[in-house]
C-alpha positions as a Markdown table, in Angstrom:
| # | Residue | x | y | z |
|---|---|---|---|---|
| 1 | Unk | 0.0 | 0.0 | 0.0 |
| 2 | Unk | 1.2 | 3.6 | -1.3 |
| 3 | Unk | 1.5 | 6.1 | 1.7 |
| 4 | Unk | -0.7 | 8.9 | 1.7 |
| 5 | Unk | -1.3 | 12.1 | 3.1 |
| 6 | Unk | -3.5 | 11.5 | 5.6 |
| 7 | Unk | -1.7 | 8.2 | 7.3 |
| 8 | Unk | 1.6 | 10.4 | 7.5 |
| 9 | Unk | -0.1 | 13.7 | 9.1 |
| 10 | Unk | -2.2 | 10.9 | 11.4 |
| 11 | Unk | 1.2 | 9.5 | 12.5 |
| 12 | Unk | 3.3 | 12.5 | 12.4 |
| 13 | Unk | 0.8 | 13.8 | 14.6 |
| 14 | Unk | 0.1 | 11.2 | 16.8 |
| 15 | Unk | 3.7 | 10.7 | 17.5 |
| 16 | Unk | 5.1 | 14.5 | 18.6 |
| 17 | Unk | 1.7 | 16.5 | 18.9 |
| 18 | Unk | 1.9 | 19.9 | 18.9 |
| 19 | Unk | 5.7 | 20.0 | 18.2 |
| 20 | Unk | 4.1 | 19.0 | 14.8 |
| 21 | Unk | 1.9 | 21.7 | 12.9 |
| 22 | Unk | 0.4 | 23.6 | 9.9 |
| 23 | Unk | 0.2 | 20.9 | 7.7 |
| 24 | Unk | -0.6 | 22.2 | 4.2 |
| 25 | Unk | 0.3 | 20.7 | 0.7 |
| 26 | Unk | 2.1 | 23.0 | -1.7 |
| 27 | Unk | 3.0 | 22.0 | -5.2 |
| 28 | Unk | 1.9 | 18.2 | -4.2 |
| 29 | Unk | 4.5 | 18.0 | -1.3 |
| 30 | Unk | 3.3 | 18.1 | 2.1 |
| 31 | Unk | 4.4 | 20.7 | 4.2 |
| 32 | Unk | 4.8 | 21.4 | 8.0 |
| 33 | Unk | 6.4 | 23.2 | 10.9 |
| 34 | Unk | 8.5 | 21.1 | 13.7 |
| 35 | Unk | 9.7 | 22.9 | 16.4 |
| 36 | Unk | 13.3 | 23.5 | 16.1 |
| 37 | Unk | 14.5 | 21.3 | 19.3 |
| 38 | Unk | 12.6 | 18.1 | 18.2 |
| 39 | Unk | 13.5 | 18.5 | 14.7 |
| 40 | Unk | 15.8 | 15.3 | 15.3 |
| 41 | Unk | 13.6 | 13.2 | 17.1 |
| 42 | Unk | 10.9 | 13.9 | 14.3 |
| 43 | Unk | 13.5 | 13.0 | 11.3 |
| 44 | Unk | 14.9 | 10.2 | 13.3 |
| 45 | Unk | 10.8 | 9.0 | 13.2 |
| 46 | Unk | 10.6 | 9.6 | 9.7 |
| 47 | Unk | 13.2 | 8.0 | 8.3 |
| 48 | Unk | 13.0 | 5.2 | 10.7 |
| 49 | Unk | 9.4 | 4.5 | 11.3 |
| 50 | Unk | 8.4 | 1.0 | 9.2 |
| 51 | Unk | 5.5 | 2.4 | 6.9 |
| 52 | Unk | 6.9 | 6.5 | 7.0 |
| 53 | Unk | 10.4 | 5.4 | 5.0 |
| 54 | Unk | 11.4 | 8.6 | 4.6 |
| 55 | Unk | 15.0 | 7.4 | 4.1 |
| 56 | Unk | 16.5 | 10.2 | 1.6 |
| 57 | Unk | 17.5 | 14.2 | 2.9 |
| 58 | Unk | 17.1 | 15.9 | -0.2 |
| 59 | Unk | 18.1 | 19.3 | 0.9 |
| 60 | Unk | 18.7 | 21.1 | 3.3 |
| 61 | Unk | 18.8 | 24.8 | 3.5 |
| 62 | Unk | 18.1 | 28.3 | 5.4 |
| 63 | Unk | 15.9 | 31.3 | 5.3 |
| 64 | Unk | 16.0 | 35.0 | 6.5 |
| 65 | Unk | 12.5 | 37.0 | 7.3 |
| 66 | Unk | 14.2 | 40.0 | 8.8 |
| 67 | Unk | 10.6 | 41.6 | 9.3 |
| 68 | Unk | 9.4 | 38.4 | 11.1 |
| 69 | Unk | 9.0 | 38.6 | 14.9 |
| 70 | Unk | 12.3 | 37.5 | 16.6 |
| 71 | Unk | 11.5 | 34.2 | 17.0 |
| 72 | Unk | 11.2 | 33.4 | 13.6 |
| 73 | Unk | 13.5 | 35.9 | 11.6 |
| 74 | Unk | 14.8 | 32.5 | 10.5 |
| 75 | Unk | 14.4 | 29.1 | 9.2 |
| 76 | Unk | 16.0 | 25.8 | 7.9 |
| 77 | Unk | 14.1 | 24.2 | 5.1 |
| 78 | Unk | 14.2 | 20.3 | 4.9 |
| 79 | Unk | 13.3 | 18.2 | 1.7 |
| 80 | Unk | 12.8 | 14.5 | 2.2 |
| 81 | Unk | 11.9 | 11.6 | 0.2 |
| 82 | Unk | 10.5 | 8.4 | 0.7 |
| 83 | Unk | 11.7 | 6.4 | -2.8 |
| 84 | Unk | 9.8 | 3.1 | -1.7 |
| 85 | Unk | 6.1 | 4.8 | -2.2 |
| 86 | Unk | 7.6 | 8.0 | -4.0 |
| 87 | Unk | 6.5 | 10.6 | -1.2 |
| 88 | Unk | 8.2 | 13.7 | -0.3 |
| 89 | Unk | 7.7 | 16.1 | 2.5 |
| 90 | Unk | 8.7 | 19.7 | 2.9 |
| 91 | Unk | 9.7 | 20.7 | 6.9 |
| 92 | Unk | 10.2 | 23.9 | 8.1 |
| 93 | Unk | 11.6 | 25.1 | 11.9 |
| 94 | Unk | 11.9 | 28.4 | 12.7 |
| 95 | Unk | 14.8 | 30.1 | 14.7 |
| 96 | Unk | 15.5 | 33.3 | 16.8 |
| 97 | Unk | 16.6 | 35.9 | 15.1 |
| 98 | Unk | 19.3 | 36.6 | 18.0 |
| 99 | Unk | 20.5 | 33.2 | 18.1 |
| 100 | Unk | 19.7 | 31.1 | 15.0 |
| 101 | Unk | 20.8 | 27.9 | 16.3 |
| 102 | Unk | 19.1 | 24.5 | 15.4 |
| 103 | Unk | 20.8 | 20.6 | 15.9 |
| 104 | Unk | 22.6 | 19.1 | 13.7 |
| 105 | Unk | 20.9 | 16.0 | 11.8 |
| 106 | Unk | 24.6 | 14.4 | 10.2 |
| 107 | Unk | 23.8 | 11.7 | 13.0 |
| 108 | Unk | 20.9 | 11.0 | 10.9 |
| 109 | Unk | 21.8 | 11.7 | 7.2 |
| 110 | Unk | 25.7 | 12.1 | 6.3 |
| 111 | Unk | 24.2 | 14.4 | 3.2 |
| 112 | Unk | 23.4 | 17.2 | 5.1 |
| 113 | Unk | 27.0 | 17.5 | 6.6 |
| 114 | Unk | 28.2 | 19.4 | 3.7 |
| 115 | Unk | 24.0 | 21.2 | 3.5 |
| 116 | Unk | 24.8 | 22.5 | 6.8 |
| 117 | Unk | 28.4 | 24.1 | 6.1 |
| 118 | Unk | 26.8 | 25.8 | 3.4 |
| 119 | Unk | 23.8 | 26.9 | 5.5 |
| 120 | Unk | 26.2 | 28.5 | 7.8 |
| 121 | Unk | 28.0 | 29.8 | 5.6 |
| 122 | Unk | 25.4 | 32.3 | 3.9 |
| 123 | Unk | 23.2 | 32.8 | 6.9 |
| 124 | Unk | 24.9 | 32.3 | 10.0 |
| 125 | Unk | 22.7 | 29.6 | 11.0 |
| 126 | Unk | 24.6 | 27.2 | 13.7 |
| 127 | Unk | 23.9 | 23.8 | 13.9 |
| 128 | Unk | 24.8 | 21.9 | 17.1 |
| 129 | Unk | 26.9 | 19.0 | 17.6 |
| 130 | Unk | 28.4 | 19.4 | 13.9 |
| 131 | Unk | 31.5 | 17.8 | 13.5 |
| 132 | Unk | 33.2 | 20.6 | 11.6 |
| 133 | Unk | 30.8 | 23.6 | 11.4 |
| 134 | Unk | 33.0 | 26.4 | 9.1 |
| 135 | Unk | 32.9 | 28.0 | 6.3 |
| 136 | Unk | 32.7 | 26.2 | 3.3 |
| 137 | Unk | 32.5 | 28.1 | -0.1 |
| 138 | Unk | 33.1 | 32.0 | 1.3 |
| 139 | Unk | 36.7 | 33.0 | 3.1 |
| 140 | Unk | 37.4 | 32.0 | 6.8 |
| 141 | Unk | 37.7 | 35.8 | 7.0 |
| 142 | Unk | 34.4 | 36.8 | 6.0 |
| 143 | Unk | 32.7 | 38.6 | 9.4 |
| 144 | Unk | 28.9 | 38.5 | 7.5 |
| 145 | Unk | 26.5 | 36.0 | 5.7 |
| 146 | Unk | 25.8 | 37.3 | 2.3 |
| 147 | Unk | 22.5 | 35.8 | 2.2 |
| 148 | Unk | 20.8 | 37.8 | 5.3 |
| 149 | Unk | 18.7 | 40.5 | 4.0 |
| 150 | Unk | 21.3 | 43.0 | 5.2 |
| 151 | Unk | 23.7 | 42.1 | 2.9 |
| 152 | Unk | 24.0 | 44.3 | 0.0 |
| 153 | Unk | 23.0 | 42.5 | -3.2 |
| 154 | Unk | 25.9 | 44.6 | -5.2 |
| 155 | Unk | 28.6 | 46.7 | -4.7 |
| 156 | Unk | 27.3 | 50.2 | -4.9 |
| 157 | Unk | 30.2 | 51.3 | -7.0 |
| 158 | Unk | 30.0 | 49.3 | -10.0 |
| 159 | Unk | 29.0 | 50.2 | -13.2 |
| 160 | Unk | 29.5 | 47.7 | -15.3 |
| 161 | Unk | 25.3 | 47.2 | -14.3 |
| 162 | Unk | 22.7 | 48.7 | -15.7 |
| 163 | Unk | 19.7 | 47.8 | -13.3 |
| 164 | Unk | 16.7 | 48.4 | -15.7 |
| 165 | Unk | 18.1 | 45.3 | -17.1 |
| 166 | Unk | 17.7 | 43.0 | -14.0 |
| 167 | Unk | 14.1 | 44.4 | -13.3 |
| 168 | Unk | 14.7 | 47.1 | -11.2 |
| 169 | Unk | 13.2 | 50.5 | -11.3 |
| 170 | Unk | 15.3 | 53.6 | -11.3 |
| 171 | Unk | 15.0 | 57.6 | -11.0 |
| 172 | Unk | 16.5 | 57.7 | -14.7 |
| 173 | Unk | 14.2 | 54.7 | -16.5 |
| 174 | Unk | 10.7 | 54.5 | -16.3 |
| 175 | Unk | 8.4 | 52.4 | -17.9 |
């Protein structure tokens, strides 16, 4: 028998509760919020529970919603996949915007070792109990996360762009 929706939101929820929620499907993948200090114990569950077999990590990645109240400026995005029944599942946790800090799931899934360097890397995002959390693609020296909403986009001095080509409205060009 295929899994379906309902059986996994029925476990899911039966299982963890409220540290399960908004279940919603979005582009056929099913979608819901764990909260961010159970996020191993829920993946552990997936991945290991008998009919579940959620036994892929896609991807893993991060988020920044600097307008967002504090506790949930940011987030780390998991994709998994269940290739028995051909299921996947999107899950989101939100962090503190003071202290983005989430654990790490390489005890789980070896893939997201490398996920979560990157993650760091670009948003600042730390992830406990990673065996060798640094910077992966940018400098060692580099004191910022280009991908926080903080972080200039460009340079302000170049010219070599002319940003009516890339969508962007300006003083001089008008539609």
């Amino acid at each position: 028998m295929a899994l379906d929706q309902h059986t996994l939101i029925e476990k899911v929820s039966d299982k963890f509760g409220t540290t399960v929620s908004d279940f919603i499907k979005i582009h056929d993948i099913l979608t819901f919020e764990v909260e961010a200090d159970s996020i191993l114990e829920v993946m552990a569950f997936l991945r290991d529970d008998t009919t579940l077999r959620f036994n892929f990590l896609t991807d893993l990645c991060g988020m920044h919603f600097p307008d967002a109240e504090k506790s949930r400026q940011f987030s780390v995005v998991y994709h998994m996949h269940n290739w028995v029944d051909n299921v996947r599942i999107r899950i989101k946790c939100y962090l503190d915007g003071d202290a983005p800090e989430i654990d790490s799931v390489t005890s789980l899934f070896l893939s997201s070792n490398w996920q979560e360097r990157e993650t760091y890397d670009f948003y600042g995002i730390i992830f406990k109990g990673h065996p060798q959390l640094k910077r992966i693609l940018n400098m060692d020296e580099m004191v910022s996360f280009p991908m926080r909403k903080e972080f200039p986009m460009e340079d302000g001095g170049r010219t070599d762009k002319d940003d009516r080509f890339f969508g962007r409205q300006t003083d001089n060009y008008k539609n």
